[in-house]
NUVEX-462415 format. One record per residue (C-alpha): residue number from 0; x, y, z. Coordinates in nm, 4 decimals. Example, Ala and Ser with C-alpha at 12.3 -4.5 7.8 and 13.67 -1.06 7.14 Angstrom:
2
{atom 0 {1.2300 -0.4500 0.7800}} {atom 1 {1.3670 -0.1060 0.7140}} 
***
This chain:
95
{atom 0 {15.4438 1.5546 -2.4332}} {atom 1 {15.7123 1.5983 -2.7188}} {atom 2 {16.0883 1.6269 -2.6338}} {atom 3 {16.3715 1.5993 -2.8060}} {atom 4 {16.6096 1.2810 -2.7050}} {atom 5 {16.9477 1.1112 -2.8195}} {atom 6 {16.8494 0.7236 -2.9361}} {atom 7 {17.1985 0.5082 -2.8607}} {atom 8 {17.0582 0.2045 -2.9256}} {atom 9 {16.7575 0.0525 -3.1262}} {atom 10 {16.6836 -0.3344 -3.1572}} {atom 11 {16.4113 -0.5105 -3.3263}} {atom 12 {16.2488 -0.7793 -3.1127}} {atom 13 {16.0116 -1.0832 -3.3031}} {atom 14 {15.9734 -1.3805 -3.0116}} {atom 15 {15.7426 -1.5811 -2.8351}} {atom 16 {15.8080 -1.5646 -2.4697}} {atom 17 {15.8136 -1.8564 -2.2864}} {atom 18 {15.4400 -1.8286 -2.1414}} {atom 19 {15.3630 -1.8400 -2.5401}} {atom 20 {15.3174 -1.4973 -2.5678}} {atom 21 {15.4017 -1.2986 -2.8255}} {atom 22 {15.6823 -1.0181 -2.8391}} {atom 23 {15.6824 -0.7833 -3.0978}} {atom 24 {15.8600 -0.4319 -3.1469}} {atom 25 {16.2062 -0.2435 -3.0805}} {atom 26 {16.3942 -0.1801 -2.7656}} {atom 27 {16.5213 0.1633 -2.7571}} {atom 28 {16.8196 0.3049 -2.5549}} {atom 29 {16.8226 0.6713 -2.5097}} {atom 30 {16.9168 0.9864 -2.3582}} {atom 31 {16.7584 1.2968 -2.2350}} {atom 32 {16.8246 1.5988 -1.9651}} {atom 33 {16.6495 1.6713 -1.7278}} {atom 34 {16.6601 1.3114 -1.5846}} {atom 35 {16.8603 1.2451 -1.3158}} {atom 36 {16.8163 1.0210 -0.9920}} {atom 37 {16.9895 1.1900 -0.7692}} {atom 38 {17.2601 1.5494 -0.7095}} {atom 39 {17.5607 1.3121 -0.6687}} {atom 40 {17.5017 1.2136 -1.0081}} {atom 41 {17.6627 1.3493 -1.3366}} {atom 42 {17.5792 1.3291 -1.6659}} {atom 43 {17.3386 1.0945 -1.8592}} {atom 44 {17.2343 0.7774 -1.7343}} {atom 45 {17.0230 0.5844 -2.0388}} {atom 46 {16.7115 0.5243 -2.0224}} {atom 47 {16.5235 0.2074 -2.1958}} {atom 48 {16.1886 0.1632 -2.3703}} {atom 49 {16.0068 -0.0675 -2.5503}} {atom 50 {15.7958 0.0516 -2.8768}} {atom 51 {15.5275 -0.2358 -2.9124}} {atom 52 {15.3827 -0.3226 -3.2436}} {atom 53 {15.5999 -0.3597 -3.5896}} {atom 54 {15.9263 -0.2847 -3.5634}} {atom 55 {15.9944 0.0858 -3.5429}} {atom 56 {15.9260 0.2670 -3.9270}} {atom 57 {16.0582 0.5809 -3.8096}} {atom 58 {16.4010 0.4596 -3.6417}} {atom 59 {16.6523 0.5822 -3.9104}} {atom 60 {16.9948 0.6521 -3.8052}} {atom 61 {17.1457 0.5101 -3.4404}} {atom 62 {17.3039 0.7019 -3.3077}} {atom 63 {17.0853 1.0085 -3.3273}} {atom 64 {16.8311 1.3336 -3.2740}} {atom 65 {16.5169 1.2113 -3.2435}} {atom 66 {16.1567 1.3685 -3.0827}} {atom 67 {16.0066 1.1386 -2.8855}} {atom 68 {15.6361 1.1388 -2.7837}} {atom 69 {15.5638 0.9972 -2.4477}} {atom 70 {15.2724 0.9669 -2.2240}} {atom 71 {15.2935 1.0964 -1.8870}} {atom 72 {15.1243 0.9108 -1.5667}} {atom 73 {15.1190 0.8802 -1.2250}} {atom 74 {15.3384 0.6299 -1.0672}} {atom 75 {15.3325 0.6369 -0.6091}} {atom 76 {15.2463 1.0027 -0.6422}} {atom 77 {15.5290 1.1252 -0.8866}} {atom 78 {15.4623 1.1620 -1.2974}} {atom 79 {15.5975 0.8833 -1.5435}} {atom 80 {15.7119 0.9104 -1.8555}} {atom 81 {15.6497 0.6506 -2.1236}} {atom 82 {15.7818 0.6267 -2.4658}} {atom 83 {15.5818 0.6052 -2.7057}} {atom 84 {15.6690 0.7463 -3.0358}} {atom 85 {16.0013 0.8347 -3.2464}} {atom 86 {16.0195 1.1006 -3.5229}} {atom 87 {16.3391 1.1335 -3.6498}} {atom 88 {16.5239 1.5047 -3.6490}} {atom 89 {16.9092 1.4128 -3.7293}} {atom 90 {17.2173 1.1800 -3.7265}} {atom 91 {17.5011 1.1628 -3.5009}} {atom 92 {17.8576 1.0938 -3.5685}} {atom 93 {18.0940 1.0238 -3.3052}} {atom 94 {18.4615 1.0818 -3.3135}} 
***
């Protein structure tokens, strides 16, 4: 599945964790609609994700328009969505 989301926040990561294992990719902080937990709830609440690998190639310009590529699953009977993939579409200026 391919949709387009708002990346906030990117963040390279290069670590060993303290069981000695290795941590290697970029944290991503994004938006997209059609999430929401609840009706009381307004507007955007980000969402995280964490691209394994090298650090993300195609993470250009934060903020901005990006299509992501996620996986979909089951999770206790409902679909998940995982990250999985950035392309990137356009920047975003604020103010």
């Amino acid at each position: 599945m391919v949709q387009q989301i708002l990346v906030v926040a990117a963040k390279t990561l290069d670590f060993k964790s303290d069981k000695g294992d290795e941590i290697k990719g970029t944290q991503v902080h994004y938006l997209m609609t059609g999430v929401s937990p609840d009706k009381e709830t307004k507007g955007y609440i980000p969402l995280k994700a964490f691209l394994k690998g090298a650090p993300a190639k195609n993470v250009k310009e934060v903020p901005g328009v990006y299509q992501g590529a996620f996986a979909v699953s089951m999770k206790d009977g409902k679909p998940n969505l995982t990250l999985t993939d950035l392309d990137f579409v356009s920047e975003v200026t604020l103010g």
